[in-house]
N, C-alpha and C positions, 0 to 999 in steps of 0.2 A: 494553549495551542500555539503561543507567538514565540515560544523558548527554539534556542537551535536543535533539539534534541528531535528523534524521529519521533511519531505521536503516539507508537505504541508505549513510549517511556513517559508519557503525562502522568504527574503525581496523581496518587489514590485520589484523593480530594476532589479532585475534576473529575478522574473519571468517574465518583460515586455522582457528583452532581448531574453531571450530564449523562448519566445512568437514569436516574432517578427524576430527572426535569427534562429533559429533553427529549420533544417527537423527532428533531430532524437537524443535522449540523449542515450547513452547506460550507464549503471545500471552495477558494474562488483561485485559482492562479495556479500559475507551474511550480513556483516554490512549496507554496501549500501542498498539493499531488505531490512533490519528491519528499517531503516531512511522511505523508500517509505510507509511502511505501520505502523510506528510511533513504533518500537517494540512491536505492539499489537499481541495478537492469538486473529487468527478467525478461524473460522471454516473450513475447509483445501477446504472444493468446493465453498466457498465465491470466489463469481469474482474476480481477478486482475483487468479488467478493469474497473469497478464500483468501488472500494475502492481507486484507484489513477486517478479517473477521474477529479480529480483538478488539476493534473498535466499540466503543461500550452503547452507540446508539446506530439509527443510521443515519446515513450520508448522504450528499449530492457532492459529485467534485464536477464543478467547470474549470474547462482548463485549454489555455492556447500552448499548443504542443513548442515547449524552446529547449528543449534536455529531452536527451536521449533517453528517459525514461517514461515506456508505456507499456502497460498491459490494459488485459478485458479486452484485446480485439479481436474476431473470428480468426481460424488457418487464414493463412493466406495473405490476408487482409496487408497486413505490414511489408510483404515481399510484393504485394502489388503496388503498393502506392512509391515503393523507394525505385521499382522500374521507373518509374514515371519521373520521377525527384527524390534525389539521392540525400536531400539534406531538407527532406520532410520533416524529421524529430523535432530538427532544431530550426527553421526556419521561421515558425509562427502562422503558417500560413493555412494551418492542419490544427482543429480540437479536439477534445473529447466531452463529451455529459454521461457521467459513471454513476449508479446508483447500487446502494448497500445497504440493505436491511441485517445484518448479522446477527446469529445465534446468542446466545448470552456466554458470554466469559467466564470460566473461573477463576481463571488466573493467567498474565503474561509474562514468560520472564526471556530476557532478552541478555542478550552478550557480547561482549566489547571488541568481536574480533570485525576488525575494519575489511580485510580481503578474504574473508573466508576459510575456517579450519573448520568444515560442516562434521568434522570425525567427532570433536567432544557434543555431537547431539545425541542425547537419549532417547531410546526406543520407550516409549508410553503412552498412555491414552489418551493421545492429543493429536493436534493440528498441527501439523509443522511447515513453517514459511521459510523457506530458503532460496535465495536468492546469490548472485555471484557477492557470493560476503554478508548474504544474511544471515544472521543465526540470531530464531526467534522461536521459542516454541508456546503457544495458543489452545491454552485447556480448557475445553469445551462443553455445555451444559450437555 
């Protein structure tokens, strides 16, 4: 989980282990949170659990907000706090505590486009995480 890569690209190996041995990963820090959700923004009430549902166990992310990337929070919620403080994302001075039990995986496959061509996603029986520039598609038990 310490590679630069986002964490739904962690080699099989790991993900079988902590598939197989692990009740609970916890998530500590901003860098860590922008790994789980690939450095992408989404939209701030985009699910947590839907976006790392490829994660192979669950999770806890603690996290001091310093990058503009956050989801899991109700409507609303992100256009009231930026009335207040406009440089809430990134100030530190704002957290989050996210929790993720996810479905079982069957497979994740992920794709190398950096700002987003969401058109080569394929329509099939899965989950699809997209984000500005994500493209991951999450096939699901």
């Amino acid at each position: 989980l310490t590679s630069g890569r986002p964490m739904w690209q962690m080699p099989d190996g790991l993900r079988s282990e902590l598939e197989a041995t692990a009740d609970l990963v916890i998530v500590k820090g901003d860098l860590m949170y922008r790994k789980l959700l690939g450095d992408y923004v989404f939209e701030p009430a985009t699910s947590f659990q839907d976006l790392i549902s490829y994660f192979p166990c669950p999770v806890v992310s603690l996290r001091t907000l310093k990058s503009p990337v956050a989801v899991g929070l109700e409507d609303g919620v992100a256009e009231a706090i930026a009335e207040q403080d406009k440089d809430w994302l990134t100030s530190g001075k704002y957290g989050t505590v996210q929790v993720s039990d996810p479905p079982t995986v069957l497979s994740v496959k992920s794709y190398a486009t950096p700002y987003g061509n969401n058109d080569r996603m394929k329509e099939e029986d899965t989950e699809q995480g997209k984000g500005k520039g994500a493209e991951f598609i999450v096939t699901l038990a």
